[in-house]
VOPAGU-2260 file (C-alpha; in pm, 1 decimal, decimal comma):
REM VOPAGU-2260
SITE   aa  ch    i         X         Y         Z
SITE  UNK   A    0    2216,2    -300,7   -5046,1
SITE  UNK   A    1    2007,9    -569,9   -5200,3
SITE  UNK   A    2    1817,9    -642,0   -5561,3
SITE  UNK   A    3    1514,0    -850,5   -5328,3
SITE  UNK   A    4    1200,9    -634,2   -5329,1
SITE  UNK   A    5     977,5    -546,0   -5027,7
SITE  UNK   A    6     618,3    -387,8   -4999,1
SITE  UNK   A    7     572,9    -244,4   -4696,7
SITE  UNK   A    8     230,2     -82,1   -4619,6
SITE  UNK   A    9     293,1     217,7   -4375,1
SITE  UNK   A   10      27,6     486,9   -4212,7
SITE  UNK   A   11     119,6     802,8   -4068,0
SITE  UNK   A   12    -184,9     988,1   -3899,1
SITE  UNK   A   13     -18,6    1348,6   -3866,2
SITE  UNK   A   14     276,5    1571,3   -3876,8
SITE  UNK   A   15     478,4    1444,3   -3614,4
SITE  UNK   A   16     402,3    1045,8   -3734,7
SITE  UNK   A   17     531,6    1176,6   -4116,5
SITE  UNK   A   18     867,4    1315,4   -3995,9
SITE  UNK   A   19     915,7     946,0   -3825,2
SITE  UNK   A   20     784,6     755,8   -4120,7
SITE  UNK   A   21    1015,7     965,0   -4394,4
SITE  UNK   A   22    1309,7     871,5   -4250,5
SITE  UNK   A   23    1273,6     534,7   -4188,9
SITE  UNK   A   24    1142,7     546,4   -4550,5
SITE  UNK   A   25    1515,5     683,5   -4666,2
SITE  UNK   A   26    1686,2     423,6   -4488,9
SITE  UNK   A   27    1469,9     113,1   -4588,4
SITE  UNK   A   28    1520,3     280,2   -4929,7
SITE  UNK   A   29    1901,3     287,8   -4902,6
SITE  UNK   A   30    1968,5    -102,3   -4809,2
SITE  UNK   A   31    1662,2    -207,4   -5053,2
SITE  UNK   A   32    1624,2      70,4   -5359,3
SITE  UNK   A   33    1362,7    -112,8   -5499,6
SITE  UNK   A   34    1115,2     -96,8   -5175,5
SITE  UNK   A   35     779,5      25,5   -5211,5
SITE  UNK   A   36     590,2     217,1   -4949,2
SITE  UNK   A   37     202,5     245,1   -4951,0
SITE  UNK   A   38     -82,4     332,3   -4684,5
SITE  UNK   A   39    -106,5     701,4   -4590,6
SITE  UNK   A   40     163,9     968,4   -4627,8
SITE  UNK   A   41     252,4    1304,4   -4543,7
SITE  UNK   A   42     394,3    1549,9   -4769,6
SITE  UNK   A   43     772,3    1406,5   -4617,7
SITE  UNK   A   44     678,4    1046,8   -4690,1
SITE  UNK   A   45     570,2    1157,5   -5086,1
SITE  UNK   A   46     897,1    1297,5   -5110,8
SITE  UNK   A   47    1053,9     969,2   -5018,7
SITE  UNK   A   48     836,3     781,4   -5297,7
SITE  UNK   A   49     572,9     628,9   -5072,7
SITE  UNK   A   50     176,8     598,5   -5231,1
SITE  UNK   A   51     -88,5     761,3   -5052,8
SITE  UNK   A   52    -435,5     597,8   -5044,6
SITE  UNK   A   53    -600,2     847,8   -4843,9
SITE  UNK   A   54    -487,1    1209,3   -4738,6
SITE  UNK   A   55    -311,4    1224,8   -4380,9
SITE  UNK   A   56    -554,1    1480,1   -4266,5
SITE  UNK   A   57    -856,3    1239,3   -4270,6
SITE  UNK   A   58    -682,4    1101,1   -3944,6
SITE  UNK   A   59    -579,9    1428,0   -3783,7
SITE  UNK   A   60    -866,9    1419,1   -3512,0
SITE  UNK   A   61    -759,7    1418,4   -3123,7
SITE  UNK   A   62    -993,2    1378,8   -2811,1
SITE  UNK   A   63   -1217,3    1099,3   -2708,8
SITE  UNK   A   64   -1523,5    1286,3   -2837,2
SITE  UNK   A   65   -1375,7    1460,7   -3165,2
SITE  UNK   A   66   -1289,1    1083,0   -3249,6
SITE  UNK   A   67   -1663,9     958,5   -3248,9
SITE  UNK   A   68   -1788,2    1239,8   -3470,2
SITE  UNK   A   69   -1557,0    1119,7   -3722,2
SITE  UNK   A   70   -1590,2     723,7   -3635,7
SITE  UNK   A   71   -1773,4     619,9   -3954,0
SITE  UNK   A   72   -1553,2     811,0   -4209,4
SITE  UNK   A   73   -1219,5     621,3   -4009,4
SITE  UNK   A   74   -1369,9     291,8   -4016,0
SITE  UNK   A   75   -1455,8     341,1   -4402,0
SITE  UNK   A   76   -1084,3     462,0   -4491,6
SITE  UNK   A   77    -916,5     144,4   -4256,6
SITE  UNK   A   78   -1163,1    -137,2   -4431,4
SITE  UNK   A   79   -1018,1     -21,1   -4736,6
SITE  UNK   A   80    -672,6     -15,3   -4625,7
SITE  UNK   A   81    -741,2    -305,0   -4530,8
SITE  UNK   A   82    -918,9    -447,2   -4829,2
SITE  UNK   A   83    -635,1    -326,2   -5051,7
SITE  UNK   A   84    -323,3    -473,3   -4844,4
SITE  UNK   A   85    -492,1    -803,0   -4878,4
SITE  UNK   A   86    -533,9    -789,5   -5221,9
SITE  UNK   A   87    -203,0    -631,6   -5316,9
SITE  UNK   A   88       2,9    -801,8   -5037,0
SITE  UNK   A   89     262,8    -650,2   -4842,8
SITE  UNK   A   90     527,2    -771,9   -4685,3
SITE  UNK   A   91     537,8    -600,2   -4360,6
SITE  UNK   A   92     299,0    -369,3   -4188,1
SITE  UNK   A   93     400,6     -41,9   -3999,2
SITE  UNK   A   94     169,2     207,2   -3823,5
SITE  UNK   A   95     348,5     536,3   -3700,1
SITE  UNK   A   96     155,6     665,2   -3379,0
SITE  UNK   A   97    -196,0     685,9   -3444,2
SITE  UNK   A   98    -235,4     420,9   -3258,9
SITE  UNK   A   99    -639,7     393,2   -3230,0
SITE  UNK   A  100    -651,4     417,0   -3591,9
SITE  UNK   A  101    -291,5     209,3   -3654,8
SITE  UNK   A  102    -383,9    -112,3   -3348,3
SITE  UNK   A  103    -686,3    -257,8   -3501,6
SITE  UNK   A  104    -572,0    -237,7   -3829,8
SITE  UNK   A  105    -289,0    -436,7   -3747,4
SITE  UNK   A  106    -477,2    -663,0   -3509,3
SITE  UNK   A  107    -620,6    -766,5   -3867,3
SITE  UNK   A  108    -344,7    -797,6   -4054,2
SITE  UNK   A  109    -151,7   -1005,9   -3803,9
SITE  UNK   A  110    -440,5   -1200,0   -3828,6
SITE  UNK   A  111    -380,7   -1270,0   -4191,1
SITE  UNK   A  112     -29,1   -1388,7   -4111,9
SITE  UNK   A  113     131,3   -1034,0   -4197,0
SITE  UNK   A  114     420,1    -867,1   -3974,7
SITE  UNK   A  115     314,7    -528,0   -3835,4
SITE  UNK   A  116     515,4    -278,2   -3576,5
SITE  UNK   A  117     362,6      15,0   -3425,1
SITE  UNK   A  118     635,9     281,5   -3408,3
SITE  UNK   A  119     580,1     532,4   -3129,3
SITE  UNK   A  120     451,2     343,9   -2840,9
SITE  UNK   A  121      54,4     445,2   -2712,7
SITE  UNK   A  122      96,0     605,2   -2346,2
SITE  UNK   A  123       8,4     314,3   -2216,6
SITE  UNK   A  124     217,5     491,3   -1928,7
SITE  UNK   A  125      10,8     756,8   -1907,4
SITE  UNK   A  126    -350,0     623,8   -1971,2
SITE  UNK   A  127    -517,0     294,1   -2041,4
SITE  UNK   A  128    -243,5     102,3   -1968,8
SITE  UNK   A  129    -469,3    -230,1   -2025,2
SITE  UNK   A  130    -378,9    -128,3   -2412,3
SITE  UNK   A  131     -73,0    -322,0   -2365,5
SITE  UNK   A  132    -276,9    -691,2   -2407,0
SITE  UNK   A  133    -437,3    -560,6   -2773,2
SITE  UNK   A  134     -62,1    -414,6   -2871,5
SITE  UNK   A  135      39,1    -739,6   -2757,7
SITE  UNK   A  136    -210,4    -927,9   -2981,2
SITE  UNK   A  137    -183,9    -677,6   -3266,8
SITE  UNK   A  138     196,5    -664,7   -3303,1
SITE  UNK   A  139     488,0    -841,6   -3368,0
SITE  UNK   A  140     704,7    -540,7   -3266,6
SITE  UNK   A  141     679,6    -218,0   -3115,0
SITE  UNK   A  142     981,6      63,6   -3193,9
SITE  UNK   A  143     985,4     290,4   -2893,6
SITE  UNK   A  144    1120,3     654,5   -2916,9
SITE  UNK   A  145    1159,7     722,4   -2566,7
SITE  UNK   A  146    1389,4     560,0   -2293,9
SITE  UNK   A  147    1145,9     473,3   -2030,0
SITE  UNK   A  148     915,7     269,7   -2231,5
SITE  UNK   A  149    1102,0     -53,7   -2289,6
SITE  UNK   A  150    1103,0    -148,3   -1960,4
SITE  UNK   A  151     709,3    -185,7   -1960,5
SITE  UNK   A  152     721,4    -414,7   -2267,6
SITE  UNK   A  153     998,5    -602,2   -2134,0
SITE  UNK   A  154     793,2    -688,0   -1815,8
SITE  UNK   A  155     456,9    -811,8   -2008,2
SITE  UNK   A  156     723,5   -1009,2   -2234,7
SITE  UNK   A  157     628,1    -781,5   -2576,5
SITE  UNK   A  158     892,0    -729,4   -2820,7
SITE  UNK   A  159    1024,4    -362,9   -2800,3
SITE  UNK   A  160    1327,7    -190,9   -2938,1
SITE  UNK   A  161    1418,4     167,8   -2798,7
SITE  UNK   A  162    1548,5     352,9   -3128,0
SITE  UNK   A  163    1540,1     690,7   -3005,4
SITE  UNK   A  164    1421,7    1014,0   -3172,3
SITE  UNK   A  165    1475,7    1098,9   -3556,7
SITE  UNK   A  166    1465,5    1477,6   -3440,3
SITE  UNK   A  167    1721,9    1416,5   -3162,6
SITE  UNK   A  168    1918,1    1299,8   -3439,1
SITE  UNK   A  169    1858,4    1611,7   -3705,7
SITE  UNK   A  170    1848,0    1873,7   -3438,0
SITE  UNK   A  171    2226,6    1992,7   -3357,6
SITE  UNK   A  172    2331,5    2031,0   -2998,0
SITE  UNK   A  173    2337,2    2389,0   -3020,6
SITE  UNK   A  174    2163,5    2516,1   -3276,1
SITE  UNK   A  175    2302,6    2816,9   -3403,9
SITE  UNK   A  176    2058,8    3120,5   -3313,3
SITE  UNK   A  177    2254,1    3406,8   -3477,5
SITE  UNK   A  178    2279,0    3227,9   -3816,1
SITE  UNK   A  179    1918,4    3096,6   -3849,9
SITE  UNK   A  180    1839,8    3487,7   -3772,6
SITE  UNK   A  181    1996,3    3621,2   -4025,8
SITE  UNK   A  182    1896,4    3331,3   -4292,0
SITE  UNK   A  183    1514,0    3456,5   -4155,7
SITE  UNK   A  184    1621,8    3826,7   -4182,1
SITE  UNK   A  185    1587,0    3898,5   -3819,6
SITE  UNK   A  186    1819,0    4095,7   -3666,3
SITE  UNK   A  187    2026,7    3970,7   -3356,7
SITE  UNK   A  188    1882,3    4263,5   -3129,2
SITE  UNK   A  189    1508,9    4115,4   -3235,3
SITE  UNK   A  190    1309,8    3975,3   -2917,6
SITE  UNK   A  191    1108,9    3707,2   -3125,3
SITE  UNK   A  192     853,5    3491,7   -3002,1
SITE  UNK   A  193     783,9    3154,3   -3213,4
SITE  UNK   A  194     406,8    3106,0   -3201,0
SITE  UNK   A  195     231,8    2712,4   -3327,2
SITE  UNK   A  196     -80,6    2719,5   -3234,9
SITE  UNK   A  197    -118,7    2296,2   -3415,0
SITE  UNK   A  198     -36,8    2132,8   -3698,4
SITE  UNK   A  199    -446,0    2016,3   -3712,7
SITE  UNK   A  200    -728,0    2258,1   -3811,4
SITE  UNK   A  201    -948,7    2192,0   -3483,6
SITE  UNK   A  202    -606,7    2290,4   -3248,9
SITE  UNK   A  203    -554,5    2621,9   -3446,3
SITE  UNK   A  204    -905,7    2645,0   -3381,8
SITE  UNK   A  205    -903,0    2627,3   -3050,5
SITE  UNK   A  206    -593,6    2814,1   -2961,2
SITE  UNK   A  207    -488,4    3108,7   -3236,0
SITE  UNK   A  208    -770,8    3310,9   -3070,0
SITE  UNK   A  209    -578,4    3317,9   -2723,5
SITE  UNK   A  210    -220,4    3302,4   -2850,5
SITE  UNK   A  211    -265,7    3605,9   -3022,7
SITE  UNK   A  212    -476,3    3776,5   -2787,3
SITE  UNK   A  213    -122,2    3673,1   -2544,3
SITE  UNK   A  214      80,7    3843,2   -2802,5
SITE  UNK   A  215    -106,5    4198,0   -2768,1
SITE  UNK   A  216     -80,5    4195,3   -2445,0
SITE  UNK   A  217     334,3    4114,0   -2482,0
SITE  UNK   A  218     339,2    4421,2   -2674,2
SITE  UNK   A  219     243,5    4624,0   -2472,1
SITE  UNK   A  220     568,4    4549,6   -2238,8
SITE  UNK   A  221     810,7    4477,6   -2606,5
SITE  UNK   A  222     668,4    4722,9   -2851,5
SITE  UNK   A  223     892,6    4600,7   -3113,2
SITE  UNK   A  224     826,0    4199,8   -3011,8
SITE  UNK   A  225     836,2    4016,0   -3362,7
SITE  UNK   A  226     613,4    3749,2   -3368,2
SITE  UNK   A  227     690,2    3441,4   -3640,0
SITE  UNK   A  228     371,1    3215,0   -3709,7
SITE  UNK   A  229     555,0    2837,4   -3859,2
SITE  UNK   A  230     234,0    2681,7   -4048,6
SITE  UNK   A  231     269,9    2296,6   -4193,7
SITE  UNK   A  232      79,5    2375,1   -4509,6
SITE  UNK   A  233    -112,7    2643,5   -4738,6
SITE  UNK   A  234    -449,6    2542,1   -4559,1
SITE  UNK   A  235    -310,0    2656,6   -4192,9
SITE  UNK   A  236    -175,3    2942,8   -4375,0
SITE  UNK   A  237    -496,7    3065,3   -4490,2
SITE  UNK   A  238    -687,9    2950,2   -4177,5
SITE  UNK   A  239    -449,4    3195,1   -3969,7
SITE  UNK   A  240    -415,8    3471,4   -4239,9
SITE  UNK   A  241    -783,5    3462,4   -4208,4
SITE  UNK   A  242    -811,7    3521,7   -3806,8
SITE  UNK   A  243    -509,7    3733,8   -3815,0
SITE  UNK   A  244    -709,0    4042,8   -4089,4
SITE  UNK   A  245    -973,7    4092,5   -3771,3
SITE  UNK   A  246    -652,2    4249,9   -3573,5
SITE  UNK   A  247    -485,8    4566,0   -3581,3
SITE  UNK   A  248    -137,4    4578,6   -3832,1
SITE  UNK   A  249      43,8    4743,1   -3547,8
SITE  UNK   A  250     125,3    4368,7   -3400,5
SITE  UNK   A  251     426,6    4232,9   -3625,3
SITE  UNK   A  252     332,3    3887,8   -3717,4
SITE  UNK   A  253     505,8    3700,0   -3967,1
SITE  UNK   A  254     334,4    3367,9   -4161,8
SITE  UNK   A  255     595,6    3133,7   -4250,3
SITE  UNK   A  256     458,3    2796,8   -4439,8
SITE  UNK   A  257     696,6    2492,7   -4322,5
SITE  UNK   A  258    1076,9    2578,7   -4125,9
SITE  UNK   A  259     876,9    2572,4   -3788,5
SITE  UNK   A  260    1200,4    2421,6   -3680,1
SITE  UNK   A  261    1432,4    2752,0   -3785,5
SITE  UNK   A  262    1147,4    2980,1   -3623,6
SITE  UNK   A  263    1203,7    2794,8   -3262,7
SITE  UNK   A  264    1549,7    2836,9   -3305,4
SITE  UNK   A  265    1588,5    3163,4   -3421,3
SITE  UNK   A  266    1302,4    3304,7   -3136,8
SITE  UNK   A  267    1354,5    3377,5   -2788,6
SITE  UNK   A  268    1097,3    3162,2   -2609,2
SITE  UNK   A  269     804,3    2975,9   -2776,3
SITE  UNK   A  270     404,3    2967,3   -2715,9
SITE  UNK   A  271     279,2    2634,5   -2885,8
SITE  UNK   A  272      52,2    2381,9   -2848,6
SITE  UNK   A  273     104,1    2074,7   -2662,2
SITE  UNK   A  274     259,3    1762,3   -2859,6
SITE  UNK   A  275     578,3    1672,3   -3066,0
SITE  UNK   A  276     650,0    2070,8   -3079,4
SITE  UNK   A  277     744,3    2076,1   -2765,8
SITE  UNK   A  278     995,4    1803,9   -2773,0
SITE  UNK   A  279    1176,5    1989,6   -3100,5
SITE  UNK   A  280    1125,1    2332,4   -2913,5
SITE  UNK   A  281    1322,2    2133,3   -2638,9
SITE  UNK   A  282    1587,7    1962,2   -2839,3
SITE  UNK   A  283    1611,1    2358,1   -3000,5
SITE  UNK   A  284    1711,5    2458,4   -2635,8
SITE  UNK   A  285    1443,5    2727,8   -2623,1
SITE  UNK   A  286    1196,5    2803,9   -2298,5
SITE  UNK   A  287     830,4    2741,3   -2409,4
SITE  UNK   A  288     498,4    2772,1   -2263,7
SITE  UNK   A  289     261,2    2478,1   -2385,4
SITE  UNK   A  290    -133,6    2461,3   -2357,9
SITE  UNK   A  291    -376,1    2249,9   -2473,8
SITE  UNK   A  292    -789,4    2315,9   -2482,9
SITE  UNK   A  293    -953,1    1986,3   -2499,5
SITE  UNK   A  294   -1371,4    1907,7   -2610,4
SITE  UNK   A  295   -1534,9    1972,2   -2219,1
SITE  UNK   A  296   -1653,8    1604,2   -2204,7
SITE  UNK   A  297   -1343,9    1496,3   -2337,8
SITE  UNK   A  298   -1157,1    1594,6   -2048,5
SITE  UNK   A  299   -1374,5    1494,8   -1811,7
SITE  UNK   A  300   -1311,0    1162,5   -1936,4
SITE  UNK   A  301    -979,7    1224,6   -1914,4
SITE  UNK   A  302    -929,7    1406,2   -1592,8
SITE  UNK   A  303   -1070,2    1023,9   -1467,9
SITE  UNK   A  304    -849,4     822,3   -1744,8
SITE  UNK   A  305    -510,1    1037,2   -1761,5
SITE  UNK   A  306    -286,8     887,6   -1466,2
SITE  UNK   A  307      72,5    1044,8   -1589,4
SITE  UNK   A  308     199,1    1369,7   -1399,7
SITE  UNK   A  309     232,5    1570,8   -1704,7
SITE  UNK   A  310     180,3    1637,5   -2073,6
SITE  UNK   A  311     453,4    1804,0   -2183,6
SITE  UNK   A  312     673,7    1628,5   -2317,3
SITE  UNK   A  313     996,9    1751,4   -2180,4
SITE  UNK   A  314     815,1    1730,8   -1839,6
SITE  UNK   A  315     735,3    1352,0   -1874,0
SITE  UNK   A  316    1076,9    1237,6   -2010,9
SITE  UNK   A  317    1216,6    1479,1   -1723,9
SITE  UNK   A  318     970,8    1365,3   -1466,9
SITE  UNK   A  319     932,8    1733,8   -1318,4
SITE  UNK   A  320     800,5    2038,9   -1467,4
SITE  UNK   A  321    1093,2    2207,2   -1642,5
SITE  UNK   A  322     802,3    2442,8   -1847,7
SITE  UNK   A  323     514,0    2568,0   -1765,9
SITE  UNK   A  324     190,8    2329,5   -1888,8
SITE  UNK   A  325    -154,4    2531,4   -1944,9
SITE  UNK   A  326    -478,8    2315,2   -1984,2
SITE  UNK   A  327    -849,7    2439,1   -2009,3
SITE  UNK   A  328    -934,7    2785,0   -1824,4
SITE  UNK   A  329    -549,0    2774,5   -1725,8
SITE  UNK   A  330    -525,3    2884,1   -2111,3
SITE  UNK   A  331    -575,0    3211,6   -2104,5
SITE  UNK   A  332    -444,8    3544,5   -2229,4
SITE  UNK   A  333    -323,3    3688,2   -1926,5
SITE  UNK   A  334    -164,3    3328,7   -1793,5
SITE  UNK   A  335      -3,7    3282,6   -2098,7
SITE  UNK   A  336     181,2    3657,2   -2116,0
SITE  UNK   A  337     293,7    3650,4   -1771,4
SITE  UNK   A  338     499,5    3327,4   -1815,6
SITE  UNK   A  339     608,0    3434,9   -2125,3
SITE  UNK   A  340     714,2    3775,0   -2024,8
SITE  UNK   A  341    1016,8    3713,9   -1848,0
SITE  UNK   A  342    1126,7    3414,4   -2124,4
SITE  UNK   A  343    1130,1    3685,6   -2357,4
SITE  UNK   A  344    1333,5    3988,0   -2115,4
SITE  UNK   A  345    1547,3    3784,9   -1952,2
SITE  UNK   A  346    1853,8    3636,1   -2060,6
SITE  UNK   A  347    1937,4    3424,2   -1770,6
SITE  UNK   A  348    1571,0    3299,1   -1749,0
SITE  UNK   A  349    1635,7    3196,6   -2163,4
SITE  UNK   A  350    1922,6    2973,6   -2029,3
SITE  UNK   A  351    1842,6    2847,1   -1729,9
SITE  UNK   A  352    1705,4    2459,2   -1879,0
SITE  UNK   A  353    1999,0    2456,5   -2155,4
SITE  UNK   A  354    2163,1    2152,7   -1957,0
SITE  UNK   A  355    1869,8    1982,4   -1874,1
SITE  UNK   A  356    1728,7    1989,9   -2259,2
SITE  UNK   A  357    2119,2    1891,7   -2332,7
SITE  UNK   A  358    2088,8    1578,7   -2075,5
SITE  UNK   A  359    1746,4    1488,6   -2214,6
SITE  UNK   A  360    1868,7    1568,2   -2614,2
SITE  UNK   A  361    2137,6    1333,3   -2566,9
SITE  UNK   A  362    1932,3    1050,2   -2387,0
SITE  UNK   A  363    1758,5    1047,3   -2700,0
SITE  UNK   A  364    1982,4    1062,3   -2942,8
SITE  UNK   A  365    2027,0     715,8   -3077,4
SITE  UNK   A  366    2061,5     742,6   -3498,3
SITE  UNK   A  367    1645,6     651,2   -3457,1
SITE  UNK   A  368    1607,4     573,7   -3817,1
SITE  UNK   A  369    1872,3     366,7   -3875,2
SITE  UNK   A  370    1791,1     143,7   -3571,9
SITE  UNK   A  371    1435,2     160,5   -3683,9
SITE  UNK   A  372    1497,0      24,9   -4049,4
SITE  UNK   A  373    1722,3    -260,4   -3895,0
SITE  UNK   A  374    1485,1    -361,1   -3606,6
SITE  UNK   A  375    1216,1    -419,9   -3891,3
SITE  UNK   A  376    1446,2    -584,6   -4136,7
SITE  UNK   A  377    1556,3    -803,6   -3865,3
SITE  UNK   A  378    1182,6    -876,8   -3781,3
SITE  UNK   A  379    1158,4    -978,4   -4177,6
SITE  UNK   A  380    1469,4   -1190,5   -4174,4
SITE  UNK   A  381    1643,2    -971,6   -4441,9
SITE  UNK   A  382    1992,5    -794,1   -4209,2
């Protein structure tokens, strides 16, 4: 613990980017009390005390397209990040994923003479790998959160610490099913199905309408299916309460605002959207089918950009397909119930990846915010 005060600017673009940020928040906090955190924060990272300049949601856009429609409003809010941390100074710049938005603001800043670290790596594995020069340029470190990225830093010489997951850490090893039911007031002979259709208006957009439509069709095997909705907010709430009055009461769905994490546990198999769901539906030890619509150009440009083998998640830090990955027409109704069906009937089906999530859960199970905190104090000087 020390009396010495630090400023540290910090942006977190999304959901995902705020779980990270909070808890390396808490543990900056708890070896310097008198830190303070500005940039842009998540409803986690206000609870930890940090200032919020802008709200989160003005960065929650994905897809090379979505991006440009938006281009003029996200220049506007990082000038003015930018403007401010120059004339309030900071001591140390982070940027938590987000990192079209997060690398050229700290290509500035690093210009200026301040330290910044991207936490969560870019796929540079995956696409535009020539990212790694302006990460290179824009950093002074990068804090990984999986195991196979280091290596690629290590060979261009860039300074990389693998910390590990914060949600590896949080997550137990085996959740416990029956008592997550019962604090949800399911019963244990309930076949649930854990439905996230995106944390981001434009993905519950573009995926409620089929994920539900999946669910009918469910019910028509499961008549008594109970289907629990996790939203991240009071917005997402009312954006799926409103799609959900167009269909017929007989489907049981249940809107729960936050606990997305109890829902995955407490279900039999989950239907989300592609992203950081899928690795906590994975550390959660629960079979999931993931899909992701993209803007039509924007995966054109990506079918020619995108050189990875996967998306998922637990497929990538696998390297084979442990779930099934839906993109485009793939996402459909039909698709979606028959790989689903069995998930949700089957017991031995429910089990069959528990010891590969285990391996993976433990590979990334590293205390990630504690080694986060001390890889940037060490950057500062101040271990």
């Amino acid at each position: 613990m020390s009396d010495k005060k630090l400023r540290i600017g910090i942006v977190a673009g999304e959901a995902s980017g705020d779980i990270l940020a909070a808890g390396l928040i808490k543990q900056l906090k708890a070896q310097f009390p008198n830190a303070q955190f500005v940039g842009i924060a998540g409803p986690k990272m206000l609870a930890q005390g940090c200032q919020s300049l802008f709200n989160m949601e003005e960065l929650s856009v994905m897809g090379l397209v979505e991006v440009l429609s938006r281009i003029r409003r996200l220049l506007f809010v990082r000038k003015s990040l930018l403007n401010y941390f120059l004339a309030n100074p900071i001591d140390v710049f982070i940027g938590v994923d987000a990192p079209d938005f997060n690398l050229g603001l700290e290509l500035k800043l690093k210009r200026q003479g301040i330290p910044t670290v991207q936490y969560v790596s870019p796929t540079v594995w995956a696409w535009r790998e020539k990212r790694i020069f302006k990460i290179a340029k824009a950093t002074n470190l990068v804090l990984s959160i999986f195991p196979f990225e280091k290596s690629l830093y290590d060979k261009h010489g860039i300074a990389c610490e693998f910390v590990g997951h914060t949600l590896a850490d949080e997550i137990d090893l085996e959740p416990n099913k029956v008592a997550t039911r019962k604090a949800l007031n399911l019963q244990p002979s309930d076949t649930v199905l854990a439905v996230l259709p995106g944390s981001r208006k434009s993905e519950v957009d573009s995926l409620l309408d089929i994920f539900v439509q999946s669910s009918v069709l469910l019910t028509k095997d499961i008549p008594h299916l109970k289907i629990l909705i996790p939203v991240i907010n009071r917005q997402r709430k009312n954006q799926v309460e409103s799609y959900l009055s167009m269909y017929p009461p007989a489907v049981d769905y249940r809107i729960v605002i936050g606990h997305s994490r109890q829902v995955m546990i407490a279900s039999d198999a989950v239907l989300l959207a592609s992203g950081t769901a899928t690795l906590e539906a994975m550390l959660c030890k629960r079979n999931m089918v993931t899909a992701y619509r993209l803007n039509k150009l924007t995966h054109l440009m990506m079918k020619w950009l995108y050189k990875a083998k996967y998306f998922a998640l637990p497929n990538v830090l696998a390297d084979e397909k442990l779930i099934p990955e839906l993109l485009q027409e793939e996402v459909n109704p039909q698709n979606i119930a028959e790989l689903l069906l069995p998930m949700l009937k089957d017991q031995n089906v429910q089990q069959a990846l528990h010891d590969k999530f285990m391996k993976l859960h433990l590979s990334l199970r590293k205390d990630a915010d504690a080694q986060a905190a001390n890889a940037v104090l060490s950057l500062l000087g101040r271990v």
